[in-house]
N, C-alpha and C positions, 0 to 999 in steps of 0.2 A: 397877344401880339404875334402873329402871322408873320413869320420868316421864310425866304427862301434861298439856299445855302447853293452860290452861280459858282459854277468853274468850267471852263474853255477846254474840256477834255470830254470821254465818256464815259465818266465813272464807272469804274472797273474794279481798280483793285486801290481808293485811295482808302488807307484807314483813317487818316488826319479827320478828313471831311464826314468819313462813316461815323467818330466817334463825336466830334463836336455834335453834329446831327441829330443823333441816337439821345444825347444825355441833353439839351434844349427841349426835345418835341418828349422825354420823362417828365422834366420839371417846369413844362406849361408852356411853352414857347415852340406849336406845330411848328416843324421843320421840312421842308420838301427841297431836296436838293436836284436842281437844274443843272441838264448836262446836255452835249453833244450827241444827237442820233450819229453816232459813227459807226459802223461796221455791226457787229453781227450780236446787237445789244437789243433788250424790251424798249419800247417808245416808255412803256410805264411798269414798273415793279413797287414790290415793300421787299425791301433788300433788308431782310433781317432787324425790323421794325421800323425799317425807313424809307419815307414817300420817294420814288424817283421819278421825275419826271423828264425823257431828253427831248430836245427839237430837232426835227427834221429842216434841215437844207438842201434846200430843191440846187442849188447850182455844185453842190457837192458831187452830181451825177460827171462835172468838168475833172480833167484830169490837174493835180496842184501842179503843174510846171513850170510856173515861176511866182514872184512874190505879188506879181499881180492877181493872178488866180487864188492867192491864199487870202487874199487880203477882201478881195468881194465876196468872198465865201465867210470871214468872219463878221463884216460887216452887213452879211443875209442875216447870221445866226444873231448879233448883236439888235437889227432891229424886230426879228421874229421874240425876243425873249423881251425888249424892254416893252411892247407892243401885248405880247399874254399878260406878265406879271405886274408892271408898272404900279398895279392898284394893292401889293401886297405890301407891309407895313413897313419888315425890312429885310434890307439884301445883304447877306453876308458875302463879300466879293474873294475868292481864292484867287491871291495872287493877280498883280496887274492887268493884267489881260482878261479879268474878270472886271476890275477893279473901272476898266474903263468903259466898259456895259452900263455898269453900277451909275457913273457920271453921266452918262446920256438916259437913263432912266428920271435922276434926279432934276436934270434938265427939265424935264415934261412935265414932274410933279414934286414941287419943292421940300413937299411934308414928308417923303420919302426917308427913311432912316438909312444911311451907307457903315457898312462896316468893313474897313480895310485888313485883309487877314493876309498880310505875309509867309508866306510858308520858307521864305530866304531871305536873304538880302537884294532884293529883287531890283535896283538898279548895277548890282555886279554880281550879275548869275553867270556860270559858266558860261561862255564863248558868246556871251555878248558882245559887240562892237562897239566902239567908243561914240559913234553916234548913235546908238540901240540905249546905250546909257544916261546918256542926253536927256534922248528922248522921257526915259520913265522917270530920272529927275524933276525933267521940268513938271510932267505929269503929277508926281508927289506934291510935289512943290506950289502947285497950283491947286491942288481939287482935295488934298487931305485936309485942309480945313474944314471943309464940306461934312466930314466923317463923321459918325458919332461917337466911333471907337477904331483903333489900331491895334493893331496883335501881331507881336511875334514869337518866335522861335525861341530864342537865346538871349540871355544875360545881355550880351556884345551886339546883338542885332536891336535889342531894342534900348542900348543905349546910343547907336548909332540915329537912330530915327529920332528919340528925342534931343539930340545935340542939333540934326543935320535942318530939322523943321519945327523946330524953336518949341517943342509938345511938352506941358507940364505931364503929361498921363498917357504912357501904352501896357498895353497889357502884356505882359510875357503869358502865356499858353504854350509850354513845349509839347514834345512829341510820345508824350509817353504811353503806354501799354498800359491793360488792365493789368491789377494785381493777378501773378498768376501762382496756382499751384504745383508746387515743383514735387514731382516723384524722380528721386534722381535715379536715373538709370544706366542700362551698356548699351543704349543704340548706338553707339557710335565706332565703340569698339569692337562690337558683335557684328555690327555691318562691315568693317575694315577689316576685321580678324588683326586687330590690337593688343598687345601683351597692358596686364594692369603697372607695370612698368613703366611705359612711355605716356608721356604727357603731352595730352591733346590739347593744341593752340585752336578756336576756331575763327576764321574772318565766315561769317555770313552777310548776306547782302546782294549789291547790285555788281554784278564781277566785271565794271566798264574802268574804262579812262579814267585817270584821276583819284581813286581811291587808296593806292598805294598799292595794290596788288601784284604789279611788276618788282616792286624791292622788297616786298616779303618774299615772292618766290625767288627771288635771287641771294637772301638771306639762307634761306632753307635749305636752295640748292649748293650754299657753299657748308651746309653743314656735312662733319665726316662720322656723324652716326645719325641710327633713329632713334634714340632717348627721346627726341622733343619731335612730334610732329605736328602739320599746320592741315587743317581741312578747311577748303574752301567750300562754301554751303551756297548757291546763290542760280540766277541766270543771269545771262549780258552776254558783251560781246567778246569778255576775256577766257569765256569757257573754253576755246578749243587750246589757244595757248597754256592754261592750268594742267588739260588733261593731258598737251605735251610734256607738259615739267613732270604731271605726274605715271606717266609712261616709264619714266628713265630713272623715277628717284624714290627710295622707300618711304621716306617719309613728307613725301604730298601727295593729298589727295584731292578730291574733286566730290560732291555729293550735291546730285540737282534741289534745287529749290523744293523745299514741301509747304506742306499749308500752314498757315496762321496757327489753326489749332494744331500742326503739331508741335510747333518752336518749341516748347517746354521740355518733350520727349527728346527732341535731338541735341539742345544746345545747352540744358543741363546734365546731357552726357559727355560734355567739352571739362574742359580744368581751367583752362584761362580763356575767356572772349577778347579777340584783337581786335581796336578800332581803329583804320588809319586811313581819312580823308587826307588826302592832299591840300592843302593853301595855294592851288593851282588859281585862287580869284577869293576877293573877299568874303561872299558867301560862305564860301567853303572852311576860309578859315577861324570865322565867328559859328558855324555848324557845333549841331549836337544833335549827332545821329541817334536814328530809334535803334541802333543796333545796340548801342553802348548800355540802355535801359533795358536793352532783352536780356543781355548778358546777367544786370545787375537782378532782375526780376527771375534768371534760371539759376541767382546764386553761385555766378563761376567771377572768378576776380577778374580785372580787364588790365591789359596792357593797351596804351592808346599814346600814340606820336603828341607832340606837344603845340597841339592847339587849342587857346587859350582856356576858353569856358569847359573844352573836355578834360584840360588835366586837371581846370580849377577843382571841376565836380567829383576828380575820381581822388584827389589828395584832402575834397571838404571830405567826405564821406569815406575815407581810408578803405576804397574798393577794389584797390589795384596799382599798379603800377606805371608812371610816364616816360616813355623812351625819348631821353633827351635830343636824339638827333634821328632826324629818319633817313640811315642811313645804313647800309649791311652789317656792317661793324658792330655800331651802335644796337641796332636790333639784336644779334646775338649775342651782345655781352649783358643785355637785359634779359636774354631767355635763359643763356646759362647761372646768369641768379635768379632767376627763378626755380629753375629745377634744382637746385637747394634748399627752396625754401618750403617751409610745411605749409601749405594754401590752408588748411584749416584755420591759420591764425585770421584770416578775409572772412570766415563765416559768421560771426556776429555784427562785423560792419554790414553785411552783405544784407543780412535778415533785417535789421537795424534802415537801410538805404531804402530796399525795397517799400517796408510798411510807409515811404513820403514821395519817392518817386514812381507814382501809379497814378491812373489816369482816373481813377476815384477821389484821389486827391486834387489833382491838377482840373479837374472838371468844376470845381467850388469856384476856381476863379473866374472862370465862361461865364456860369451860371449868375454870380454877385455884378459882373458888368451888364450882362444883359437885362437885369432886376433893374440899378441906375438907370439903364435906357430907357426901361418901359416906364418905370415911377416921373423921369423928366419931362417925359411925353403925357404923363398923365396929368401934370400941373396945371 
């Protein structure tokens, strides 16, 4: 069975879709993942074992100046791609906006297999409008019967989906990491010029709006020593504010984003990983960041603000600690016990979490729906 893996972006840097991709087109199900000719990408690669194919959009040469211009430019790309691939067996759609490609495909050729892959909670994603929501309701609501399968994220997202659209069966798929090997080191302290004294908090990640990154640094910055400091490891747009705080304060720092392969090197030279989305929108507060799995996979225990499925995971698997309130207060009186407490007691939970949350594991489940798919089609 001949899949092809659509998403509305130009695949770049997603590993969601690199890694679904990659372990399919292993275990028998060619994979070529379909993406956007945008900016200064191959029309065609094997991106590290994986077929890319993107499409060119001849009216993309228009400037997007309003939502009428983005919109005949999506629907150039939408009939350019259901027009190539239509005859492929099935379309794994990322995220709505793929997901409605996916429906005008199926249109044309009923035999078509749909496979809905939520990467959120995608009728309340960040700064969507109440009729933008509407919209992808009705959307679900109409065409995921269509589906042969649905995949989410999270515990809470896909119990949301099976309440919201009457589904005996979605798959949970989270976001998780390969098993990694931890050599634990001092990159972090040796690049800071660190005493083995102070204890390194790290937030890595996307440094924007919304992930709590404004009341950590203002946790930190009310702190009146460096015993505890926080590094922020990432890019976004809250980098230059970070590097003000860390301008004026001993204990934050700033360290730009490095590569995938190095995550192991820098973030199990951390002591505690912080994870703190915001509940700034539903999405976010059923979220289970890949960060919270990096942590647990470099073997550093996690402090994570208290949304739902992250503290459920981090108090199943005794991996860390939940800051009841996200709030300055609140966060330091959870750092100051911490820095009492001997972190080595988190390293057998730690070893123990890792060997079940990896994406060697979590990949059996992709793999057993897509086996269903192909044996029901084969009847």
């Amino acid at each position: 069975m001949k899949i092809i893996s659509l998403l509305v972006t130009n695949f770049k840097n997603d590993n969601r879709v690199y890694r679904m991709s990659k372990s399919l087109t292993q275990q028998g199900f060619p994979t070529t993942v379909v993406a956007w000719k945008k900016g200064e990408v191959a029309e065609k690669e094997n991106f590290n074992g994986v077929e890319v194919e993107r499409v060119r959009v001849s009216s993309d040469r228009w400037q997007r100046l309003n939502f009428i211009v983005g919109a005949i430019q999506y629907f150039e790309f939408a009939f350019r791609v259901v027009s190539r691939y239509r005859k492929v067996e099935a379309w794994h759609c990322n995220d709505y906006e793929a997901f409605i490609i996916g429906v005008f495909a199926k249109i044309t050729r009923p035999k078509l297999k749909l496979i809905y892959d939520c990467h959120e909670l995608e009728s309340h994603r960040n700064g969507k409008g109440a009729l933008m929501r509407f919209a992808i309701r009705t959307l679900e609501k109409l065409f995921i019967p269509w589906t042969e399968l649905v995949i989410t994220v999270s515990p809470s997202i896909q119990e949301f989906y099976k309440r919201k659209y009457n589904l005996s069966s979605v798959a949970l798929i989270r976001n998780l990491p390969n098993e990694m090997q931890i050599s634990h080191s001092n990159t972090l302290r040796e690049k800071l010029g660190l005493k083995d004294s102070q204890m390194i908090f790290l937030y890595q990640g996307m440094l924007g709006k919304g992930r709590g990154i404004e009341v950590l640094l203002n946790a930190f910055e009310a702190r009146q020593t460096a015993d505890a400091v926080i590094v922020f490891m990432g890019f976004g747009a809250l980098k230059e504010q970070i590097e003000e705080f860390a301008s004026r304060k001993e204990n934050i720092f700033f360290v730009p984003a490095v590569s995938y392969a190095e995550i192991p090197l820098y973030t199990g030279s951390a002591d505690v990983g912080v994870n703190s989305v915001e509940p700034t929108c539903l999405s976010y507060t059923y979220s289970l960041p890949n960060k919270l799995f990096e942590y647990i996979q470099s073997e550093i225990p996690v402090l994570t603000n208290p949304l739902p499925d992250c503290a459920a995971l981090v108090l199943e698997y005794k991996v860390g600690r939940v800051i009841p309130n996200w709030n300055v207060s609140s966060i330091n009186e959870v750092v100051n016990e911490v820095l009492k407490e001997d972190l080595s007691v988190y390293q057998t939970h730690l070893k123990a979490a890792k060997k079940i949350l990896n994406w060697e594991v979590e990949e059996q489940v992709l793999i057993s729906a897509y086996k269903s798919i192909r044996n029901a089609g084969s009847h």
